[in-house]
VMD Tcl script that draws the C-alpha trace (Angstrom):
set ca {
  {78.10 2.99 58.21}
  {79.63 4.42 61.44}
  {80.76 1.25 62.66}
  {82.81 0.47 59.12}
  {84.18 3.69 59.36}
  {85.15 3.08 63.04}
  {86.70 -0.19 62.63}
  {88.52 1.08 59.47}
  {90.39 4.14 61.55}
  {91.09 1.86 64.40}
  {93.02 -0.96 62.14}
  {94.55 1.83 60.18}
  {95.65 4.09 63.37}
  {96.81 0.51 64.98}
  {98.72 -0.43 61.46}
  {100.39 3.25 61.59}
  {101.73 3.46 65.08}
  {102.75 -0.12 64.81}
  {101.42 -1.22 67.93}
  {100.08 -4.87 68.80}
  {99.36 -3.92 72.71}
  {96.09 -5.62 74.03}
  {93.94 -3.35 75.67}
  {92.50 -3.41 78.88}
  {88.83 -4.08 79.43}
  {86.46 -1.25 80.73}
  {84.93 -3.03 84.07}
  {81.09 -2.67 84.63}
  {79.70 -2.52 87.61}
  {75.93 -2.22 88.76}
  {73.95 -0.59 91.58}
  {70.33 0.54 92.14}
  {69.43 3.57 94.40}
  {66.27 3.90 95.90}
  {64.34 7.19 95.30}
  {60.50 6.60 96.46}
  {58.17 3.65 96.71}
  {57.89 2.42 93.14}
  {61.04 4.57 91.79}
  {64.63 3.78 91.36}
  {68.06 4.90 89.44}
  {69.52 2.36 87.95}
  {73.21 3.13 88.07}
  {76.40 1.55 85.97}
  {79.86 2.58 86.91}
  {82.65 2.36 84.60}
  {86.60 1.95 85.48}
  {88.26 2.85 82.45}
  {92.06 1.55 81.49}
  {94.37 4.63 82.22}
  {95.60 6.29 79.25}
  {92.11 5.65 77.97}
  {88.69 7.60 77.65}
  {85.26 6.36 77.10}
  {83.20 8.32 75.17}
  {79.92 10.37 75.95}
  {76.23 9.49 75.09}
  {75.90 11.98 71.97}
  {78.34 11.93 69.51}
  {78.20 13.71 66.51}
  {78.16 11.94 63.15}
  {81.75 10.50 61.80}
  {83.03 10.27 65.04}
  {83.57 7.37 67.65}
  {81.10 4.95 68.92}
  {79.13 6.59 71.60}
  {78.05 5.00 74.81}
  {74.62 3.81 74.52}
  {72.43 1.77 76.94}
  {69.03 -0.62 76.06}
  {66.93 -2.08 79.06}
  {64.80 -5.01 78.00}
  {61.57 -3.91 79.20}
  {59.61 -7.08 77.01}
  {58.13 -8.33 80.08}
  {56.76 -4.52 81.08}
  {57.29 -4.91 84.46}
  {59.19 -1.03 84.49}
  {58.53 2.14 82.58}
  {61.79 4.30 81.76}
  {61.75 7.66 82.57}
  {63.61 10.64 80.92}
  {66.72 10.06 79.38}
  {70.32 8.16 80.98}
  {71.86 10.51 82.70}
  {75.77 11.21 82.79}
  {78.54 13.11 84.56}
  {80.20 16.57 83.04}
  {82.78 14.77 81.58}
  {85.54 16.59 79.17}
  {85.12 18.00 75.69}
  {88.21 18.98 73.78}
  {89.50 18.12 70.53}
  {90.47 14.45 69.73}
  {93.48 13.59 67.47}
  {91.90 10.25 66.58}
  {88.34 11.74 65.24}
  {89.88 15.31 64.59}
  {86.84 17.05 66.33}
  {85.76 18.31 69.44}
  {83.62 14.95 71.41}
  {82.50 14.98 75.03}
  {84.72 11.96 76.77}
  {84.99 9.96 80.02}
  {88.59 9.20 81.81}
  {89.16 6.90 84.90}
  {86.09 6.77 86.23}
  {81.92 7.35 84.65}
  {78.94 6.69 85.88}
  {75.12 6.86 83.98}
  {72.33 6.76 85.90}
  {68.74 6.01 84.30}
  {65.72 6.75 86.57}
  {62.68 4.02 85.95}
  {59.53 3.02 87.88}
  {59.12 -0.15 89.04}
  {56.36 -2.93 89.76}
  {55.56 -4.51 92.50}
  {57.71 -7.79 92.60}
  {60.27 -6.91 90.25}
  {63.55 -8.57 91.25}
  {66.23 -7.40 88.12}
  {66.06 -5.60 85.26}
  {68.77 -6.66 82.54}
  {70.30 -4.46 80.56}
  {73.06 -3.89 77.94}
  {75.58 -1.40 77.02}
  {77.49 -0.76 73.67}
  {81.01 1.35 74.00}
  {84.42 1.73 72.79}
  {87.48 3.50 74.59}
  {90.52 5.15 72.65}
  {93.53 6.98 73.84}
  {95.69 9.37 71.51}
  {97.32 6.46 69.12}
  {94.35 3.58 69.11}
  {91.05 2.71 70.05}
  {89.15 -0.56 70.66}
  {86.47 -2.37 68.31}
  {82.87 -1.58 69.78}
  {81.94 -3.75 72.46}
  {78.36 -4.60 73.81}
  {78.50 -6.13 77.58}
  {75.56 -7.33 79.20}
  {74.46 -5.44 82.62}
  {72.23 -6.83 85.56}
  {70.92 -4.52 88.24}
  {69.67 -6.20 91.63}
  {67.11 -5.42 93.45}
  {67.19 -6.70 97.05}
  {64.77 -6.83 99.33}
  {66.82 -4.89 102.19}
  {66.65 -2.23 99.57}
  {63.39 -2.45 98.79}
  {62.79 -1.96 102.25}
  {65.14 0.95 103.33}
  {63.98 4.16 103.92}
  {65.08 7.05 102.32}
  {67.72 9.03 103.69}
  {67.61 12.84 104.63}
  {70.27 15.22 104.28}
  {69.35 17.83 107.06}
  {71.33 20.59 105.63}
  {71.97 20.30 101.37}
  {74.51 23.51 102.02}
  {78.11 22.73 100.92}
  {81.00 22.26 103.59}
  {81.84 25.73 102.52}
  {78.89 27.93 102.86}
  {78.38 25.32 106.03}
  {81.51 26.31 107.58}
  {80.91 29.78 106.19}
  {77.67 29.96 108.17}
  {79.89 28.76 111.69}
  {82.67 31.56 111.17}
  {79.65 33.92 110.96}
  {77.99 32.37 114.18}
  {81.80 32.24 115.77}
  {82.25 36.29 114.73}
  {79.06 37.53 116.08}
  {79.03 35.48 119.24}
  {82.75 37.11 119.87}
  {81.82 40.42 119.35}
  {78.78 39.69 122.25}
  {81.34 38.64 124.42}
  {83.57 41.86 124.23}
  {79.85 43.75 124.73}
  {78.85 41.56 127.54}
  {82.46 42.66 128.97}
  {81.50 46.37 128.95}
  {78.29 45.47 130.90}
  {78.08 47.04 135.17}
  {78.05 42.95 135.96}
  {81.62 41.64 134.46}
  {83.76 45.23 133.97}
  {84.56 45.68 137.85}
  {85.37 41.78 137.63}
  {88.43 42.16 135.28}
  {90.43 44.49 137.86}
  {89.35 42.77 140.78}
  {90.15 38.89 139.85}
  {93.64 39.78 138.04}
  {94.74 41.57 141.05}
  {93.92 37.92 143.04}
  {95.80 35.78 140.93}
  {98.60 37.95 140.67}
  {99.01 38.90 144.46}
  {98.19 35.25 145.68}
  {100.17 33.69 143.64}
  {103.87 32.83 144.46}
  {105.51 34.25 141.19}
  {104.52 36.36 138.20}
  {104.34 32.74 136.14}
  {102.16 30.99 138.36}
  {99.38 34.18 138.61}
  {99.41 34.14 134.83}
  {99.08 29.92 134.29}
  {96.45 30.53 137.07}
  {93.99 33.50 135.25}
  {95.05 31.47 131.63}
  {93.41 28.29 133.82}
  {90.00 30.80 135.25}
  {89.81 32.14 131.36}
  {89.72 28.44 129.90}
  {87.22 27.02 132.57}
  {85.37 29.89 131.42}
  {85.36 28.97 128.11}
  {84.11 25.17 129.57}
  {80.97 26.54 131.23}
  {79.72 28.39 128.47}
  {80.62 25.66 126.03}
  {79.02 22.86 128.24}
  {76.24 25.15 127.75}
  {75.79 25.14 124.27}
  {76.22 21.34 124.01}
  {73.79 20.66 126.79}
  {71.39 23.34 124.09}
  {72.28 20.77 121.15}
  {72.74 17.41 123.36}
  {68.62 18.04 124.65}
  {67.33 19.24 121.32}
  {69.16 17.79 118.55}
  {71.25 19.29 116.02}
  {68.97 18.13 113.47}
  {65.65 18.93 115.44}
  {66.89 22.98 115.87}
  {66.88 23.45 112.50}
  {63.68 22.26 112.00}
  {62.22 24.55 114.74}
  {63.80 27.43 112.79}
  {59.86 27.60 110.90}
  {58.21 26.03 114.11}
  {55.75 29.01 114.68}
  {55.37 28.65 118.48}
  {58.96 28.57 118.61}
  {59.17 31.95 117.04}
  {56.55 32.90 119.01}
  {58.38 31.68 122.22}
  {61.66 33.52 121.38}
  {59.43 36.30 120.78}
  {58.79 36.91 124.45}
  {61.78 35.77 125.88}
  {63.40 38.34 123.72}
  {61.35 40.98 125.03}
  {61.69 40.39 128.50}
  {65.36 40.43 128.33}
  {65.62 43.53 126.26}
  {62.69 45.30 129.28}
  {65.49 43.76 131.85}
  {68.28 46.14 130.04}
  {66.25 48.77 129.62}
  {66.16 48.92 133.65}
  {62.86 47.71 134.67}
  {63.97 44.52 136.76}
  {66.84 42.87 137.16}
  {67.02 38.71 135.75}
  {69.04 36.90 138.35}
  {69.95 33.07 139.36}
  {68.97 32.45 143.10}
  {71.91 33.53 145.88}
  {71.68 30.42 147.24}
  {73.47 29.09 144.16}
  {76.04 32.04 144.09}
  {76.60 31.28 147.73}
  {77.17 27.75 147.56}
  {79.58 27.94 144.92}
  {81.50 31.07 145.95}
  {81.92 28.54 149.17}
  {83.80 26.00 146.52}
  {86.36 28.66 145.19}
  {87.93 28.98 148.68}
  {89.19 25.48 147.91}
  {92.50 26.32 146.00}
  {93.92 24.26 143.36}
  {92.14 23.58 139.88}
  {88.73 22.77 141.45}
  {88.74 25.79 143.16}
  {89.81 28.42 139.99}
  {87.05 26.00 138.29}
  {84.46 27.41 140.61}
  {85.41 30.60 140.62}
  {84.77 30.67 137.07}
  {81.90 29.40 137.34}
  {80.86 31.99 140.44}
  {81.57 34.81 137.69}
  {79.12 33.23 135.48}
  {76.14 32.93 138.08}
  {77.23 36.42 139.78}
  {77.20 37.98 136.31}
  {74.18 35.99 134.79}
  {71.88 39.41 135.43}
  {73.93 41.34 132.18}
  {75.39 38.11 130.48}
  {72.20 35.96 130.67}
  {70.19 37.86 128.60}
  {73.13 37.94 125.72}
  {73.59 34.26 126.14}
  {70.00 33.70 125.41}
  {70.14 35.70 122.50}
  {72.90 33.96 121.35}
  {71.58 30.35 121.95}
  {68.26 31.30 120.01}
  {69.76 33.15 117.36}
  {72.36 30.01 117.03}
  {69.42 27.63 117.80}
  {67.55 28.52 115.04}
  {71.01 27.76 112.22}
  {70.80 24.34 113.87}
  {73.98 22.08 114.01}
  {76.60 22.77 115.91}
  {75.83 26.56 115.70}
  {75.08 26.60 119.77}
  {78.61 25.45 120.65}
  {80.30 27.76 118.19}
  {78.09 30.50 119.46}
  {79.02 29.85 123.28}
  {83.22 29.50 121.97}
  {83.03 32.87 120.66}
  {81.43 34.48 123.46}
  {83.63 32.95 126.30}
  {86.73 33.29 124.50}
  {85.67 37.44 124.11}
  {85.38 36.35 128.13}
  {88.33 35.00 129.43}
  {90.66 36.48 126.86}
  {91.21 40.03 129.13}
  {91.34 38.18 132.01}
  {94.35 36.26 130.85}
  {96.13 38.95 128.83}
  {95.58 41.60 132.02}
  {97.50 38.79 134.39}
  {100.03 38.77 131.83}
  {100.68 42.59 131.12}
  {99.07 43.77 134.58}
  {100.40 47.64 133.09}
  {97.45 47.41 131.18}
  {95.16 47.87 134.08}
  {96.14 51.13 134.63}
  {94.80 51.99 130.91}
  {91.15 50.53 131.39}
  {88.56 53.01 132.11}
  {86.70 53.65 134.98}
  {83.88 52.14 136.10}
  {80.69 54.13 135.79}
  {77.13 55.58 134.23}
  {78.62 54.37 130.80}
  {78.68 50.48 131.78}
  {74.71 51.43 132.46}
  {74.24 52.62 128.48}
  {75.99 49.98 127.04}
  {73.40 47.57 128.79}
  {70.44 50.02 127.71}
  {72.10 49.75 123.99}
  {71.85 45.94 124.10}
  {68.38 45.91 125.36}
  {67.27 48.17 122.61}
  {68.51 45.78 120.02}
  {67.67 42.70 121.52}
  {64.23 44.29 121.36}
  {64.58 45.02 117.40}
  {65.86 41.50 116.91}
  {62.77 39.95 118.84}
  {60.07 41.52 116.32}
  {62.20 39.13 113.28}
  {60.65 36.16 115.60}
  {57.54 37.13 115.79}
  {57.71 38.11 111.60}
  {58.94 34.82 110.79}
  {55.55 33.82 113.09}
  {53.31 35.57 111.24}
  {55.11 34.92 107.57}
  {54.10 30.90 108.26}
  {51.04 31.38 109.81}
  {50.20 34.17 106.67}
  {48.29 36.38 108.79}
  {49.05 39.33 107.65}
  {49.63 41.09 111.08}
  {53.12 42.11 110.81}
  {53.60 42.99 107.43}
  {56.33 44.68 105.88}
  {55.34 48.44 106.43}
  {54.29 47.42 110.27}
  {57.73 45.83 110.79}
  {59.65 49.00 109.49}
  {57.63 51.31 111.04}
  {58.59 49.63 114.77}
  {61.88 49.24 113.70}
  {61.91 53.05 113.22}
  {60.63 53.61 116.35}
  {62.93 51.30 117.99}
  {65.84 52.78 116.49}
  {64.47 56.25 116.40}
  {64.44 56.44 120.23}
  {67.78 54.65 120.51}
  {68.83 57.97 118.69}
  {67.02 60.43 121.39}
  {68.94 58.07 124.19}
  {71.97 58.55 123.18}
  {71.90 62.16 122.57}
  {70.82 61.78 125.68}
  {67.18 63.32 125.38}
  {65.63 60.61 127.11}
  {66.97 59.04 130.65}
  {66.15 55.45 131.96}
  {65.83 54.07 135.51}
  {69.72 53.22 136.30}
  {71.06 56.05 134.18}
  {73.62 58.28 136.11}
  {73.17 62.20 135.68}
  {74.38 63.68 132.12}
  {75.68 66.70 132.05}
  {77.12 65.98 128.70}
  {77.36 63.39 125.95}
  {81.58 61.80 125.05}
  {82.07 61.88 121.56}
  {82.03 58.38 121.25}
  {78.38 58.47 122.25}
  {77.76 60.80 119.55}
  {79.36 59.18 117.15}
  {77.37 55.90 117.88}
  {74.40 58.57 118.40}
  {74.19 59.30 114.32}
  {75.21 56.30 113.39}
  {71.99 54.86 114.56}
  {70.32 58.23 113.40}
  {71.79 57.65 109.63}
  {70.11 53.92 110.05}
  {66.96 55.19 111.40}
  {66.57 57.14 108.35}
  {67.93 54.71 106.12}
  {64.74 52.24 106.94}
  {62.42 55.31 106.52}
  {61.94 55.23 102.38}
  {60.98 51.35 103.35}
  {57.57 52.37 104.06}
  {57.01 53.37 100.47}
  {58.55 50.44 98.65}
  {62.68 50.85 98.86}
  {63.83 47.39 98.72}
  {66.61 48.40 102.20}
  {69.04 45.61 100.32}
  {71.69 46.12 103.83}
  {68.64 44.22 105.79}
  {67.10 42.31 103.45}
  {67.28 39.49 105.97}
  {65.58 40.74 108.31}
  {61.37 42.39 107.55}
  {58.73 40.26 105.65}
  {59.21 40.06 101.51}
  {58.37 42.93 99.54}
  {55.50 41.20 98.33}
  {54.30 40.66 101.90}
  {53.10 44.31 102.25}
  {49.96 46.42 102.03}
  {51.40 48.07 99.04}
  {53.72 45.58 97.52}
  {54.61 48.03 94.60}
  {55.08 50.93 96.77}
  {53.04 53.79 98.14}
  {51.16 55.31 95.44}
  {51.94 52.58 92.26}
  {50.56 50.01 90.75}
  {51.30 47.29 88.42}
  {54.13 47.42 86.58}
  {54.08 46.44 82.73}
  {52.98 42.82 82.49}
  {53.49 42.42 78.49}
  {57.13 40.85 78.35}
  {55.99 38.63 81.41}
  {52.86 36.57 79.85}
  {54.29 36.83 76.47}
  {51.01 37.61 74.64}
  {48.77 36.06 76.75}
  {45.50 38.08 77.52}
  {45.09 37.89 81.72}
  {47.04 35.61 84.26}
  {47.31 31.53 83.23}
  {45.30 29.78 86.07}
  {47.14 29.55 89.00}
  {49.89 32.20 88.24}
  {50.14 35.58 90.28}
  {53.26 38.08 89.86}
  {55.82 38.37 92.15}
  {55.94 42.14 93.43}
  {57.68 44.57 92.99}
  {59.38 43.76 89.57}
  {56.23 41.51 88.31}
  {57.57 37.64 87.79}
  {55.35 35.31 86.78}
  {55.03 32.61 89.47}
  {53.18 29.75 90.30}
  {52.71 28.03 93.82}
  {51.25 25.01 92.30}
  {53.65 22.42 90.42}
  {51.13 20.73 88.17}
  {49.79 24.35 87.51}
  {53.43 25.84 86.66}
  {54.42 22.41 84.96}
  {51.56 22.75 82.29}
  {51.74 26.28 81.42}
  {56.02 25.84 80.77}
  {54.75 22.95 78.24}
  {52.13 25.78 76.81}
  {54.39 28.15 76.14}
  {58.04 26.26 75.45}
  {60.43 27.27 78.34}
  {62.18 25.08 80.87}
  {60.78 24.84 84.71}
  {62.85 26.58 87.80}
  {61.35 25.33 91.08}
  {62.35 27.55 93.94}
  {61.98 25.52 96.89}
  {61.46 28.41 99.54}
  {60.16 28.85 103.13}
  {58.39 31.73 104.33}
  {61.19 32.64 107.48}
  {63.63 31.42 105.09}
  {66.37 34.47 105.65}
  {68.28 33.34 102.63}
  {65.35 33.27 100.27}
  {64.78 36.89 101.23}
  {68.28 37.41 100.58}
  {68.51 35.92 97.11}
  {65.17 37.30 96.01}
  {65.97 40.95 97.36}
  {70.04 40.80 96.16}
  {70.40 38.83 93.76}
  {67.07 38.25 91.43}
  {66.84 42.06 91.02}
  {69.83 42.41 88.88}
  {69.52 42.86 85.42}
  {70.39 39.66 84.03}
  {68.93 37.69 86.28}
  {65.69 39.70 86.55}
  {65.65 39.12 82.59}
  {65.75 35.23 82.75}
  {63.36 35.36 85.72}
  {60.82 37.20 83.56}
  {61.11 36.01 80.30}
  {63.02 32.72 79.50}
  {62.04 30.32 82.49}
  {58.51 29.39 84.04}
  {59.18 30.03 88.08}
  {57.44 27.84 90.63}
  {58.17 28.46 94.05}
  {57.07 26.05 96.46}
  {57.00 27.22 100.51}
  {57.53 23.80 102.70}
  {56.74 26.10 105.58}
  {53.03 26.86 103.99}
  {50.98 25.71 106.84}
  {47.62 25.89 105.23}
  {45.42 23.10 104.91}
  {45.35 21.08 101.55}
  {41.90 19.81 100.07}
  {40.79 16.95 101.25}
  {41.43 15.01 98.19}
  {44.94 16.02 98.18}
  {45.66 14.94 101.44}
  {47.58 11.80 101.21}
  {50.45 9.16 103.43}
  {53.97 10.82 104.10}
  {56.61 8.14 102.02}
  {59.18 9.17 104.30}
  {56.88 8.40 107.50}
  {54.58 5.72 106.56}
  {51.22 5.82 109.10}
  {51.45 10.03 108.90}
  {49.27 12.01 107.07}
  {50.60 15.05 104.77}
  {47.84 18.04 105.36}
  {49.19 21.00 105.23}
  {50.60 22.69 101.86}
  {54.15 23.29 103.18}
  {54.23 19.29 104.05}
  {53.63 18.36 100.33}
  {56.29 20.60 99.39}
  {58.63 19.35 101.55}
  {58.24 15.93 100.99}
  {58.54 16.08 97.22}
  {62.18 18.56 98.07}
  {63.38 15.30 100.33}
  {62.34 12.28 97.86}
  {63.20 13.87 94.60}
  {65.78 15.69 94.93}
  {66.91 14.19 98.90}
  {67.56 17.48 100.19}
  {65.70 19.72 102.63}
  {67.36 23.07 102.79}
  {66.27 26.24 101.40}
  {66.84 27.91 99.14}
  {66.98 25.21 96.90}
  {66.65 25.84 92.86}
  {65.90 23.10 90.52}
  {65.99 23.72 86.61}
  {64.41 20.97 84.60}
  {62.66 20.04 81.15}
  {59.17 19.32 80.30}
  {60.25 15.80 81.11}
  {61.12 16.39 85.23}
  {64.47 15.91 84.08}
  {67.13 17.86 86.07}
  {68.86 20.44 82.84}
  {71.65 20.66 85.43}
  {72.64 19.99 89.20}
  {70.50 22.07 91.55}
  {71.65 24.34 93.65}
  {71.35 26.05 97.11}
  {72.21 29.51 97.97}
  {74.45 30.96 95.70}
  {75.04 35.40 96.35}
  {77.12 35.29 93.90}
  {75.58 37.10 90.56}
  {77.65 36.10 88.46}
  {77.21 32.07 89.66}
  {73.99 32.45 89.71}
  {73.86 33.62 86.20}
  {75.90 31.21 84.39}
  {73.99 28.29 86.33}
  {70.36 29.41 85.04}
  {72.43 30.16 81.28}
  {73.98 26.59 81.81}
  {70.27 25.22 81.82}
  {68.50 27.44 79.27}
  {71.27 25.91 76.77}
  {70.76 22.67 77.92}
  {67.06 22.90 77.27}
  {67.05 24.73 73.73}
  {69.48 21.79 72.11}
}
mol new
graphics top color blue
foreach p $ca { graphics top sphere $p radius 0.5 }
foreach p [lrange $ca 0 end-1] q [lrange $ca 1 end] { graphics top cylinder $p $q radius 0.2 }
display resetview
């Protein structure tokens, strides 16, 4: 009956607008993508006529002819499964059908997922369609489509995408790396090591040189081989481990463990205890170099800065690379740009305006404290390693409480310092305290006491990134509570469903276990969100600290979606019978919990970042695109509404 009615409107809107014009054909075109061993999408592209649309896959009744697709599966060598999938498309109101229908323009693509036999070599298909633009529309048409399957792709190996983050957030990331590595750079400049250098080398270039222009081009020259040393640096860091392969270590546990120490005995060598320096030899053979003049010799005089200075600038550098290290990508040589461009910039703006020098103050005690500052939060920063350690390893050493309670300390005697109650090796006599001192004195008093209502459950949202998960705490609730209400959460059930625990402190249901959180979401009616998380994930902290507390997202959380959160850095052992071949590395075993994860994040869904949020049916059908790390409440809100909808039609 649809068809007659169709047909009717389209030789009565042709009639009316008096138009004979031959219409374009849509052109099909066919391609298979390879998700796992046995699994495919079959994918058909459409290039529609311009002026034209092609319309959606559900159509209401008495409008147009909706795209459809049938796969002739008589010979049962493939299963379908779920339903064709297609792109967002437009929905507005068409003057043809006078109602609102879901439409196509230039371009559409549908992609249907199916399993496949051994052996199989095509799978025919056929699609039924019709296109119309404001004044006519063509009859239905049925073509037939053929999708290929070649060896080479039965063969190929599936791709990984490193990092699933957007080039926004991914450059947003860099600017962050780039902003905190320059603001090292103007610390490592206050340092006893580099200070006394700024006078001292201007003065050279501009007494040596033959003209006011020629001292400046020559400290503008010493500032940018600066800037080559240090950024040499952080390639040679992301040439030896790989850009790819320093991610990856970011949930290594002995590399935590590693950056632990190293962390520590930097932040003892600013605290005055020894002294980290690069043999003399090597200072003396290349202050020998500088002596030669010309570019080779500003070159190594640059570089004589770096090795003379490496005992207050090595121990920020190494910060830097393992902070950056652990972002992965190009993170190292952003890290080591912002930090010797905080460098060289005074050295080239002092030649320039050499007034200026008369402004700078004096060398002295101070340079000492600003060291002693650095070492005291180098020493803060190294306990995160050794959290995100113990997080993987989920021993339960360093948990939450612990971590805040050293943090305290650290912070808390940072305080006494700089009120100058307590005096270190190197530090010159006090006889009083500048009121810059004090001012940075309560400002780390005010964050000391800040952390302190941490101990008995305060969620500390400003460093959410930093200590162990709520949860991961001897009293995840806080110090003196228990459970909150658990009625709304298991919805009349009497007890936990097997497998479920909830998440502390605000009590959503979770599951660790797909198959587990799979079957109870069929039990009880509500569509699947699969958190794929990591236990020294920093953005997971920050998404379920900032962002899942809110009110309308705490609501959905709790009582309209079934939340499975899978850790890929889980490294406890699965069951025997569970352990089976990686699909991504035939030959190697998958054994640990976190593996399993992982592997089903790359093949499914062919992304290995975290956070990374999947809503889908009862079906393992996607409800809408996935997504990564989103801060944004309000994004985050209408993408888990966007999927709820989806899933109650």
């Amino acid at each position: 009956m649809r068809k007659i009615l169709v047909a009717f409107l389209i030789l009565f809107v042709g009639t009316f607008q008096g138009t004979s014009q031959i219409i374009d054909p849509v052109k099909w075109t066919t391609s298979v993508e390879k998700l796992s061993e046995n699994e495919y999408y079959l994918i058909a592209k459409a290039e529609i006529p311009s002026g034209f649309h092609l319309y959606a896959q559900n159509i209401a009744e008495g409008g147009p002819i909706p795209t459809s697709f049938i796969y002739d599966d008589s010979e049962g060598t493939f299963k379908i499964l779920g339903n064709t999938l297609e792109e967002e498309g437009i929905t507005e109101n068409d003057p043809v059908f006078d109602m609102d229908i879901k439409y196509f323009e230039n371009t559409a693509t549908f992609k249907q997922k199916v399993e496949v036999e051994e052996g199989v070599t095509k799978i025919l298909g056929f699609v039924e369609f019709m296109i119309c633009n404001d004044s006519q529309c063509s009859p239905p048409t049925e073509e037939e489509l053929v999708y290929s399957f070649s060896e080479n792709l039965k063969d190929e190996k599936i791709n990984v995408l490193v990092n699933q983050d957007s080039p926004k957030e991914s450059k947003k990331g860099l600017w962050g790396i780039f902003f905190i590595a320059f603001l090292s750079g103007f610390a490592a400049l206050l340092t006893p090591c580099v200070f006394p250098m700024i006078p001292m080398t201007v003065s050279f270039f501009t007494k040596q040189s033959k003209n006011k222009a020629a001292g400046i081009k020559n400290a503008v020259i010493y500032g940018i081989c600066i800037i080559v040393i240090y950024v040499l640096l952080g390639t040679a860091v992301t040439g030896i481990f790989g850009a790819d392969a320093l991610n990856a270590l970011a949930t290594n546990v002995w590399f935590n463990i590693i950056f632990f120490l190293l962390l520590v005995i930097f932040a003892v060598s600013f605290l005055g205890a020894f002294e980290i320096m690069l043999p003399n030899s090597w200072a003396n053979k290349v202050d020998s170099q500088a002596n030669r003049g010309g570019l080779i010799g500003i070159f190594f005089m640059a570089l004589a800065l770096a090795i003379v200075s490496f005992s207050c600038t090595g121990p920020i550098v190494g910060t830097l690379l393992v902070e950056a290290a652990s972002k992965g990508g190009l993170a190292p040589i952003i890290g080591m740009l912002g930090f010797s461009l905080a460098i060289a910039l005074p050295f080239a703006l002092f030649a320039a305006f050499p007034g200026w020098l008369n402004s700078l103050p004096k060398s002295g005690g101070w340079l000492n404290t600003v060291k002693v500052v650095l070492g005291f939060l180098e020493l803060a920063l190294a306990f995160k390693f050794l959290s995100q350690a113990d997080l993987v390893l989920q021993a339960h050493l360093l948990e939450r409480e612990v971590f805040l309670a050293i943090w305290i300390a650290i912070f808390g005697t940072l305080a006494l310092y700089l009120f100058g109650k307590i005096q270190l090796p190197h530090d010159s006599p006090l006889t009083h305290i500048s009121v810059g001192r004090l001012g940075l004195g309560l400002l780390v008093l005010s964050f000391t006491i800040y952390m302190i209502p941490g101990l008995w459950g305060a969620p500390l949202n400003l460093i959410s990134a930093f200590p162990p998960p709520q949860e991961y705490s001897e009293s995840p609730y806080g110090v003196g509570f228990s459970k909150l209400g658990t009625a709304s959460v298991l919805d009349g059930h009497e007890g936990l469903p097997d497998g479920a625990h909830l998440l502390a402190p605000h009590d959503i249901l979770a599951f660790n276990d797909y198959d587990k959180g799979l079957a109870y979401a069929k039990e009880v009616g509500k569509p699947v969100m699969i958190d794929f998380t990591g236990w020294a994930c920093v953005n997971c902290r920050k998404m379920e600290q900032n962002v899942w507390p809110e009110p309308e997202i705490l609501n959905i959380l709790k009582n309209e979606v079934v939340l499975i959160s899978l850790y890929v850095d889980d490294k406890r052992p699965l069951e025997a019978h569970e352990v089976t071949e990686s699909k991504l590395k035939p030959g190697k075993q998958l054994k640990y919990i976190g593996q399993k994860w992982s592997e089903l994040q790359t093949v499914k869904y062919k992304a290995n970042s975290q956070p990374f949020y999947v809503l889908m049916d009862h079906n393992e059908e996607n409800l809408v695109a996935p997504v990564g790390y989103t801060p944004d409440v309000e994004s985050y809100h209408n993408w888990l509404q966007a999927g709820i909808s989806k899933f109650e039609k």
